[in-house]
N, CA and C atoms as a LAMMPS dump frame, in Angstrom:
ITEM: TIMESTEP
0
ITEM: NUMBER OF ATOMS
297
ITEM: BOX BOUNDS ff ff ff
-5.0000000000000000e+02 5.0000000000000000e+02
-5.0000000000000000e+02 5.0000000000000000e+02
-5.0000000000000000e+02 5.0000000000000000e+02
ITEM: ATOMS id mol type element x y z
1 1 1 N 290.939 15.107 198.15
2 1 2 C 291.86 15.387 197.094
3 1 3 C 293.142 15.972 197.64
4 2 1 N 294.131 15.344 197.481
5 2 2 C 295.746 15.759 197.746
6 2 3 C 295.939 16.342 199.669
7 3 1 N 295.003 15.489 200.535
8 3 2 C 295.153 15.487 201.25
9 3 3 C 294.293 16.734 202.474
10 4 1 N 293.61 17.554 201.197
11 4 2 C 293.22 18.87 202.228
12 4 3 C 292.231 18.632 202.905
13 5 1 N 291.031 17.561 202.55
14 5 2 C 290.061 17.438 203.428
15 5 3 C 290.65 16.849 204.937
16 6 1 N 291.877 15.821 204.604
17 6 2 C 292.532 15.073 205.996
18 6 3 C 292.873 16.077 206.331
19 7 1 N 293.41 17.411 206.563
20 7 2 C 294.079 18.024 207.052
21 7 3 C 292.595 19.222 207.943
22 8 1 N 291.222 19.055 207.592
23 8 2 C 290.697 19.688 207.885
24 8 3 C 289.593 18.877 209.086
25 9 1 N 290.152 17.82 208.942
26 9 2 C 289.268 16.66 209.873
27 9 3 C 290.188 16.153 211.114
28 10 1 N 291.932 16.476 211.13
29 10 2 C 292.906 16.756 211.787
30 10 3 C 292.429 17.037 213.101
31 11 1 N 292.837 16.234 214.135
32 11 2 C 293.033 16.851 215.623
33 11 3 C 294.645 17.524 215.748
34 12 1 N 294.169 18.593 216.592
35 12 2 C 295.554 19.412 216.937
36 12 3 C 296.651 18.194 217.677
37 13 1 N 297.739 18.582 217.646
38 13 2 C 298.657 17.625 217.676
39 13 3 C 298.703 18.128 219.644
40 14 1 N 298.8 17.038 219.983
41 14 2 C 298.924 17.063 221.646
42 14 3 C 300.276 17.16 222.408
43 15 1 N 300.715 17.392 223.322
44 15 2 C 301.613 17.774 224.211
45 15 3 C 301.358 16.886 225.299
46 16 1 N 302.365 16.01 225.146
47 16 2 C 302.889 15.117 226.239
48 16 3 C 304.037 15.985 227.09
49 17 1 N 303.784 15.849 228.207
50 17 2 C 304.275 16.465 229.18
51 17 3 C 304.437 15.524 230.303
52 18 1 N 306.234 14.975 230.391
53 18 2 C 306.507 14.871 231.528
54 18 3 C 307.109 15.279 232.508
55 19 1 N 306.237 15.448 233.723
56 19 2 C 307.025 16.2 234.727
57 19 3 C 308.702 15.938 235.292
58 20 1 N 309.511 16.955 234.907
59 20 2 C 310.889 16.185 235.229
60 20 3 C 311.254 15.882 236.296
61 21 1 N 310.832 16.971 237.031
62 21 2 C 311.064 16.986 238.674
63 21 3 C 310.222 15.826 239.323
64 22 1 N 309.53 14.96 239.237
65 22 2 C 308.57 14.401 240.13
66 22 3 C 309.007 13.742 240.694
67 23 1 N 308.512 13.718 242.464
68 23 2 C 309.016 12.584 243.164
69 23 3 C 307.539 12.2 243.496
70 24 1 N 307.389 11.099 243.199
71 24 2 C 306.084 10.204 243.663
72 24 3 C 306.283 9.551 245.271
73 25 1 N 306.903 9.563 246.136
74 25 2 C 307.197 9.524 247.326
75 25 3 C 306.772 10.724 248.291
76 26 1 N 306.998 11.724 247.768
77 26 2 C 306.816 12.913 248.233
78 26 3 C 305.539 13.188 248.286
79 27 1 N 304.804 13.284 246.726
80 27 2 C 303.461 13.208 246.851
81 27 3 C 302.781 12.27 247.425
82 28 1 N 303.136 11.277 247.73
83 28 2 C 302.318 10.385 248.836
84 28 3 C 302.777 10.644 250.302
85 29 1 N 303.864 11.251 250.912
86 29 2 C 303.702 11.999 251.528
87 29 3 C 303.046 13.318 252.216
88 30 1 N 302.827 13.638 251.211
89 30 2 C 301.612 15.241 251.533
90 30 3 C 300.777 14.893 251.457
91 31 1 N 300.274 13.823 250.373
92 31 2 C 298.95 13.813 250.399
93 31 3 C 298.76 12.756 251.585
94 32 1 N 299.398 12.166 252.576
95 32 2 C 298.857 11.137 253.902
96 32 3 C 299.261 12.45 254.768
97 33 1 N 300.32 13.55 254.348
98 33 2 C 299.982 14.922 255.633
99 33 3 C 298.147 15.196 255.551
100 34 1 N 297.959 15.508 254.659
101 34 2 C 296.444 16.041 254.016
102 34 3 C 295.861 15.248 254.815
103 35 1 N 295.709 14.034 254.357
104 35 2 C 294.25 12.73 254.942
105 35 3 C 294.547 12.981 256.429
106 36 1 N 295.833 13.731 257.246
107 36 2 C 295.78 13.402 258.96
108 36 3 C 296.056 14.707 259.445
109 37 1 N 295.045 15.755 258.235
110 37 2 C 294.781 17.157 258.599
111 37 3 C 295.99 18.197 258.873
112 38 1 N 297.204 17.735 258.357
113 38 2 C 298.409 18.796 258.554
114 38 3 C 298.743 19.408 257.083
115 39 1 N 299.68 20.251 257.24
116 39 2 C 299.671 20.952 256.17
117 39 3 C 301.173 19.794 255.18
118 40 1 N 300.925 19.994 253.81
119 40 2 C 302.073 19.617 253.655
120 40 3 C 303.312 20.487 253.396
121 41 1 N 304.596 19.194 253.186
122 41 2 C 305.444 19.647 253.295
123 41 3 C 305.691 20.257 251.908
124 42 1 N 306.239 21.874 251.898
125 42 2 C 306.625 22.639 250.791
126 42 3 C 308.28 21.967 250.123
127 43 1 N 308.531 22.199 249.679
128 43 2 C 309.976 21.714 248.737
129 43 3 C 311.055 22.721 249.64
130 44 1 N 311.621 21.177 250.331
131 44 2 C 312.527 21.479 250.766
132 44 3 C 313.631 22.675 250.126
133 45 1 N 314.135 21.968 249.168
134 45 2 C 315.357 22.972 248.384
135 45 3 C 314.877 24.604 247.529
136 46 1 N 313.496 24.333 247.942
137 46 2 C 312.907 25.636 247.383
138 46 3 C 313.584 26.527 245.904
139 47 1 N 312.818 26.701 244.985
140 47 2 C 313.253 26.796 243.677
141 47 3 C 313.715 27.963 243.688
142 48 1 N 314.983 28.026 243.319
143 48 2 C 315.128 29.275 242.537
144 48 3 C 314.954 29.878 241.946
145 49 1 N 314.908 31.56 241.918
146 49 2 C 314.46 32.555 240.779
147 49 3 C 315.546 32.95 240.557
148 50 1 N 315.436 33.703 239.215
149 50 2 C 316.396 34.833 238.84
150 50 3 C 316.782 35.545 239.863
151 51 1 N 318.079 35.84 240.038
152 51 2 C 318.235 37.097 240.743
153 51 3 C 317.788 36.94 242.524
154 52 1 N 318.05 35.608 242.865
155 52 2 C 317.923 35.774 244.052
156 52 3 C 319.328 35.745 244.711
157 53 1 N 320.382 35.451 243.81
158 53 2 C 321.722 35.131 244.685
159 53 3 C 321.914 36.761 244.871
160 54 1 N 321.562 37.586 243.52
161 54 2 C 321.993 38.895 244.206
162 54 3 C 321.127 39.806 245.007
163 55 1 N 319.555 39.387 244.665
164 55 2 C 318.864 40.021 246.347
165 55 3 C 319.704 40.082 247.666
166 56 1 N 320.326 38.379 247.757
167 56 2 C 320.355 38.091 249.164
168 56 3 C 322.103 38.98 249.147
169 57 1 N 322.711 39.008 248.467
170 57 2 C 324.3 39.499 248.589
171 57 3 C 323.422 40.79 248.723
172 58 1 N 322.757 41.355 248.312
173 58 2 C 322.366 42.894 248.445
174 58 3 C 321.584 43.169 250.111
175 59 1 N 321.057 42.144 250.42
176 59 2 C 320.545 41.967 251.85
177 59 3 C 321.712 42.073 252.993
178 60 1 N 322.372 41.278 252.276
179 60 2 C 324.221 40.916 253.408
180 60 3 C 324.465 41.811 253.271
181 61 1 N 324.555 42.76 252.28
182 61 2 C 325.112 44.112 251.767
183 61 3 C 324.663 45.516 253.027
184 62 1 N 323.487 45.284 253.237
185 62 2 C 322.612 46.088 253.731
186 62 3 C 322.914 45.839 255.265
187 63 1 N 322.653 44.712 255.299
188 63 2 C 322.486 44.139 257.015
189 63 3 C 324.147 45.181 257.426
190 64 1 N 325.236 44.608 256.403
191 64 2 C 326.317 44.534 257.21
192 64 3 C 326.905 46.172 256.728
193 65 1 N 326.007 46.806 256.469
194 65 2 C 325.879 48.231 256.681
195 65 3 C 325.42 49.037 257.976
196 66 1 N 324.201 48.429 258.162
197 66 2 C 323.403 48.547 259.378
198 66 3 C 324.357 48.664 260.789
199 67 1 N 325.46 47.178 260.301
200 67 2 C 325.865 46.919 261.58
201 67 3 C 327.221 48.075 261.946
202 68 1 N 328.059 47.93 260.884
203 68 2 C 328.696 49.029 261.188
204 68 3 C 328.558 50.544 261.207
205 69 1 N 327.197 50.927 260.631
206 69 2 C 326.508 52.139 261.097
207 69 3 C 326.377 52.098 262.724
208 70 1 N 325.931 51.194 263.543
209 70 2 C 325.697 51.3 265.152
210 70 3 C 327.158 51.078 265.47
211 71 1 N 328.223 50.357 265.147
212 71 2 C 329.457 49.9 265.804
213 71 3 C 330.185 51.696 265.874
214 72 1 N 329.633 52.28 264.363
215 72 2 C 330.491 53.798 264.69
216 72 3 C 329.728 54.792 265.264
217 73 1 N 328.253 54.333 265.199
218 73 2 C 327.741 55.545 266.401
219 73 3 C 328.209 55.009 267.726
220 74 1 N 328.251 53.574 268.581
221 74 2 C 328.726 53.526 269.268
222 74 3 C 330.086 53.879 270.048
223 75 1 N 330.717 53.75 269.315
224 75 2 C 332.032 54.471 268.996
225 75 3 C 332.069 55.679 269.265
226 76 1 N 331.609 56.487 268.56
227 76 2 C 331.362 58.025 268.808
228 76 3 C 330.672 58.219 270.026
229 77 1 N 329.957 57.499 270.787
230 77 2 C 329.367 57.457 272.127
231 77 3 C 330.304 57.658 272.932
232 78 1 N 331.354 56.322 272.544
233 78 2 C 332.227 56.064 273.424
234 78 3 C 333.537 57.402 274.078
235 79 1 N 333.962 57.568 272.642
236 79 2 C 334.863 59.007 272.784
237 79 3 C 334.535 59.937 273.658
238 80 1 N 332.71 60.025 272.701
239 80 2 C 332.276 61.383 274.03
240 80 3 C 332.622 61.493 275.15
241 81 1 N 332.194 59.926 275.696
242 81 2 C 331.791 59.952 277.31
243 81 3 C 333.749 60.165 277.489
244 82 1 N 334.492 59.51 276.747
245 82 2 C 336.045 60.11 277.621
246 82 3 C 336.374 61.292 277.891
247 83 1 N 335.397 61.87 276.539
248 83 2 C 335.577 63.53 276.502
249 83 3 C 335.192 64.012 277.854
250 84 1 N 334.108 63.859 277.542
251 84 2 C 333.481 64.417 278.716
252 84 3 C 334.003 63.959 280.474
253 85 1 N 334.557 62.457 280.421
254 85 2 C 335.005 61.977 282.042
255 85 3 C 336.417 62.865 282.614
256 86 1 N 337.353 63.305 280.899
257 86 2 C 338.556 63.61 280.745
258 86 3 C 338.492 65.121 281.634
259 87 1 N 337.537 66.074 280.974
260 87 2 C 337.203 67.175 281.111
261 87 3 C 336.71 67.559 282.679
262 88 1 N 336.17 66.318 283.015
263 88 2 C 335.747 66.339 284.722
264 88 3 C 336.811 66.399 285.25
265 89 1 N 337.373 64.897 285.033
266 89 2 C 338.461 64.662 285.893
267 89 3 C 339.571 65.851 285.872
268 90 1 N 339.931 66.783 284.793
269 90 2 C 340.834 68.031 285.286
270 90 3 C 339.947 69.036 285.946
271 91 1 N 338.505 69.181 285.749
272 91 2 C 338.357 69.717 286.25
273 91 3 C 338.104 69.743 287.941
274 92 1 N 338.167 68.384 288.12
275 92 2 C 338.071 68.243 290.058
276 92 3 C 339.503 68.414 290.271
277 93 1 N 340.779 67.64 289.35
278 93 2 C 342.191 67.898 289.86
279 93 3 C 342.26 69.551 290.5
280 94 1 N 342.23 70.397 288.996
281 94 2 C 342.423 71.65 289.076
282 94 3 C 341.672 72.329 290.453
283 95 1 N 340.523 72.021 290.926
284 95 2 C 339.994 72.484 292.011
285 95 3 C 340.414 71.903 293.312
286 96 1 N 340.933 70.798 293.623
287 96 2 C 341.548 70.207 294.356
288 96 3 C 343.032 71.12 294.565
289 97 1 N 343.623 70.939 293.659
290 97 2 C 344.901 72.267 293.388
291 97 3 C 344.772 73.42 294.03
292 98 1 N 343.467 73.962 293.562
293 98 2 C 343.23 75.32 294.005
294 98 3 C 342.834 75.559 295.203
295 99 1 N 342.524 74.598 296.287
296 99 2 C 342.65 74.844 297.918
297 99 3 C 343.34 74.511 298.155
């Protein structure tokens, strides 16, 4: 009557799903890596997530912190040692002077 028994004898409505990305080349590629015991090959262009362009700028960020953290301790190495060669060297003049 007015349709409710059809609606109770109803299969759920299905989901067709096609894969957009698929390369069928590829998968017959891995899978003949597989059959000759190697591993296959992962996706080249590797997928992106959220938020990875600014991980990696935050990585560059970091690295190229790192680097000029050692370029100015080096630096400060460097001074020392003049300090210190500067400080010799008057001090052998001055004794040289003094005989």
């Amino acid at each position: 009557m007015f349709g409710i028994g059809q609606s109770l004898r109803r299969k759920p409505r299905q989901f067709s799903y096609n894969p957009r990305y698929y390369d069928a080349e590829k998968e017959a590629r891995n899978q003949r890596r597989i059959e000759l015991g190697h591993a296959p090959i992962e996706d080249e262009s590797k997928e992106r997530k959220p938020g990875d362009l600014l991980r990696a700028r935050s990585e560059q960020r970091l690295q190229m912190a790192e680097r000029e953290k050692a370029a100015r301790r080096n630096s400060s190495k460097m001074k020392l040692l003049f300090v210190v060669l500067l400080i010799v060297g008057f001090y052998l003049l001055l004794k040289s002077i003094a005989f």
